[in-house]
Structure formats: structure tokens, C-alpha cells
C-alpha positions as CSV (number, residue, x, y, z in Angstrom):
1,X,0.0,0.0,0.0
2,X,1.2,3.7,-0.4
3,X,1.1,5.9,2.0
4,X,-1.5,8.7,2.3
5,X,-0.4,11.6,0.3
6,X,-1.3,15.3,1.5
7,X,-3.7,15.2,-1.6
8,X,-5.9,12.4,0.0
9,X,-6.0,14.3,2.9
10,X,-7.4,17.3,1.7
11,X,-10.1,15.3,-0.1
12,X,-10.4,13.9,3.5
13,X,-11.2,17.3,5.2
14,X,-13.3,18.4,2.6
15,X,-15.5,15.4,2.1
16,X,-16.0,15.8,5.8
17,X,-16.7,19.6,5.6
18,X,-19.0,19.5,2.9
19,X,-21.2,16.8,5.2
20,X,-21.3,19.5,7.8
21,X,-24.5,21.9,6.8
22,X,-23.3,24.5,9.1
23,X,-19.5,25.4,9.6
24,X,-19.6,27.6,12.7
25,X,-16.6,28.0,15.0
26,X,-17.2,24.8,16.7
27,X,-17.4,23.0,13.1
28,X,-14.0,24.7,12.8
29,X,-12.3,24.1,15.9
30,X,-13.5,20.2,15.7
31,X,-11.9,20.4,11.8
32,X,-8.8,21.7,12.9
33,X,-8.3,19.3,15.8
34,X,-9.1,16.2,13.8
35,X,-6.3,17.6,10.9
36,X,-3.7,17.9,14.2
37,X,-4.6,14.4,15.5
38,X,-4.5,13.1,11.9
39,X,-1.0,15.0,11.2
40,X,0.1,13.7,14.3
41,X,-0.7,10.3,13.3
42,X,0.8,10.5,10.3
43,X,4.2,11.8,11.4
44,X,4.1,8.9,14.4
45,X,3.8,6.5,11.1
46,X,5.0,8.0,8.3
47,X,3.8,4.6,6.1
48,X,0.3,4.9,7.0
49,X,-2.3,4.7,4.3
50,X,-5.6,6.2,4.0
51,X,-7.6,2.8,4.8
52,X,-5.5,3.4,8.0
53,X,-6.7,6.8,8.8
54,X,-10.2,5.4,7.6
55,X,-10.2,2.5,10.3
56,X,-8.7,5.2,13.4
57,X,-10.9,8.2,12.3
58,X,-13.5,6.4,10.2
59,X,-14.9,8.2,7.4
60,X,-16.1,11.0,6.4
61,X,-20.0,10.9,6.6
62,X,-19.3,8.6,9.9
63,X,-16.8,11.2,11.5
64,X,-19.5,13.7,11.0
65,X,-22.0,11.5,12.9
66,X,-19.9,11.1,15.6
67,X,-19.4,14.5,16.0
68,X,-23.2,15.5,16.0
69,X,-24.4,12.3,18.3
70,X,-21.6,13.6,20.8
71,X,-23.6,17.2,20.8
72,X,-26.1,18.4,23.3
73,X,-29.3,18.1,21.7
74,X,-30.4,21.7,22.6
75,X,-27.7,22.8,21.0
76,X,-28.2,20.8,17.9
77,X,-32.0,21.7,18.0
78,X,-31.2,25.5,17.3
79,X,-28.7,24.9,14.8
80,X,-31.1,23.0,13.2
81,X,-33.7,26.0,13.3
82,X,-31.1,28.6,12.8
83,X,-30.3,26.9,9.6
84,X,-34.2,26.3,8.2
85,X,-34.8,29.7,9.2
86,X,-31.7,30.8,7.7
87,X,-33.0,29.0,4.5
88,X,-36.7,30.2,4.6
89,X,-35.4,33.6,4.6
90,X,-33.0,33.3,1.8
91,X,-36.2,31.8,-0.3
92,X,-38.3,34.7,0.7
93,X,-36.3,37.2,-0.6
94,X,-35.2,35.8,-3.8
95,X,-39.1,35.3,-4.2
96,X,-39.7,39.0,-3.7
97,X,-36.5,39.9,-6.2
98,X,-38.5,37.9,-8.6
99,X,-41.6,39.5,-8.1
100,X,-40.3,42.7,-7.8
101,X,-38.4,42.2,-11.2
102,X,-41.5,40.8,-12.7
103,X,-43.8,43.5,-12.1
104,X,-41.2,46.1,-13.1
105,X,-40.7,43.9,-16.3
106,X,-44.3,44.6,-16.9
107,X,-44.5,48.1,-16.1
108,X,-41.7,49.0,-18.6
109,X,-43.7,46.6,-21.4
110,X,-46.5,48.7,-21.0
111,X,-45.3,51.9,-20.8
112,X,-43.1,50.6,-24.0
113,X,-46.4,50.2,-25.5
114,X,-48.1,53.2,-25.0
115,X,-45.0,55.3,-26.4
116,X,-44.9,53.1,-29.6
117,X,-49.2,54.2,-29.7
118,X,-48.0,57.8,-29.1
119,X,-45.5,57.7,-32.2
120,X,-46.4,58.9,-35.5
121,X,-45.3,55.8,-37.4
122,X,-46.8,57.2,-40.8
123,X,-48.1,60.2,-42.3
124,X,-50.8,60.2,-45.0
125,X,-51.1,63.1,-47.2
126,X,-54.0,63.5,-49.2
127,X,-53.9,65.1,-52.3
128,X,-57.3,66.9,-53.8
């Protein structure tokens, strides 16, 4: 086997971050300390490979599980909400954006078509 190349680790941390909905401080804190135990570990055997760091750490989605069954459940409960508000509100306003760009799309179209009414597109001369 090869040993883990700093490559593999950086898909590593960044499977396991993209499995985290919410990075907060905490989310960064618990990163950072699982790259310094994983760094340590890797200088202690400089041979290890990534099904190693997969068997100590585990992987990604299961690291991430660990680290939101070992929360408080309070805690967990309003990062939850936090982040379905967060997402409600987000949806909201790109909904008013959209309406508010739709009915100013139709305010210019009509006001486009009463100047092309108001134009004198022709003239007719009658001769007697």
C-alpha cells in the first residue's frame, strides 16, 4: 500500500466539511483538531495509508456522525432551526426579487407600449 499523500487528505477534510451543513466555529475548531490528530498520526507512522486513517478516524459521513451524536441536543435543536430559518429567509427574498423584477418587467412593457401608440409611425397626405 502507499502511503497517504497530503492530496488524499485534503479530499479527506473536505469530504467531511461538505457533510457539515453549518460550519460555525465549533465546526472549525473540531476540523482543525481532527487535521492535528490526523498529522500527528501520520508523522508517528510516516507509512500509513488512508484505509489506516479510515479505520482510526472512520470516514467521512461517519466522522460527522460522531461528532453531532456527541452534541447536546439543545444545541443541535437550534442549529437546526437557525439553519431552516436561515433557508426560509434566503427563499423569501429571492421570491420578492423575482416579483419585484417581474412587475417592473411589466411596467416598462407597458409603458413601451403606450410610447410606440403615441409615435407617429406614418403620415398620409391627401392630395385633392
Amino acid at each position: 500500500m502507499n502511503p497517504v499523500t497530503d492530496a488524499q487528505l485534503k479530499d479527506y477534510y473536505k469530504s467531511i466539511k461538505c457533510l457539515l451543513p453549518i460550519c460555525r466555529k465549533e465546526e472549525k475548531q473540531f476540523l482543525s483538531a481532527l487535521a492535528d490528530s490526523i498529522e500527528e498520526f501520520c508523522a508517528c507512522r510516516p507509512d500509513a495509508t488512508l484505509d489506516e486513517i479510515y479505520e482510526r478516524y472512520g470516514l467521512p459521513n461517519q466522522v460527522v456522525a460522531d461528532y453531532y451524536t456527541s452534541m447536546d441536543y439543545e444545541d443541535l435543536e437550534k442549529r437546526i432551526s437557525f439553519s431552516t430559518m436561515l433557508k426560509r429567509l434566503c427563499a423569501f427574498i429571492v421570491i420578492l426579487v423575482l416579483l419585484f423584477f417581474s412587475v417592473r418587467t411589466v411596467l416598462l412593457y407597458r409603458s413601451y407600449q403606450k410610447s410606440n401608440e403615441a409615435t407617429i409611425t406614418e403620415k398620409v397626405i391627401v392630395i385633392e
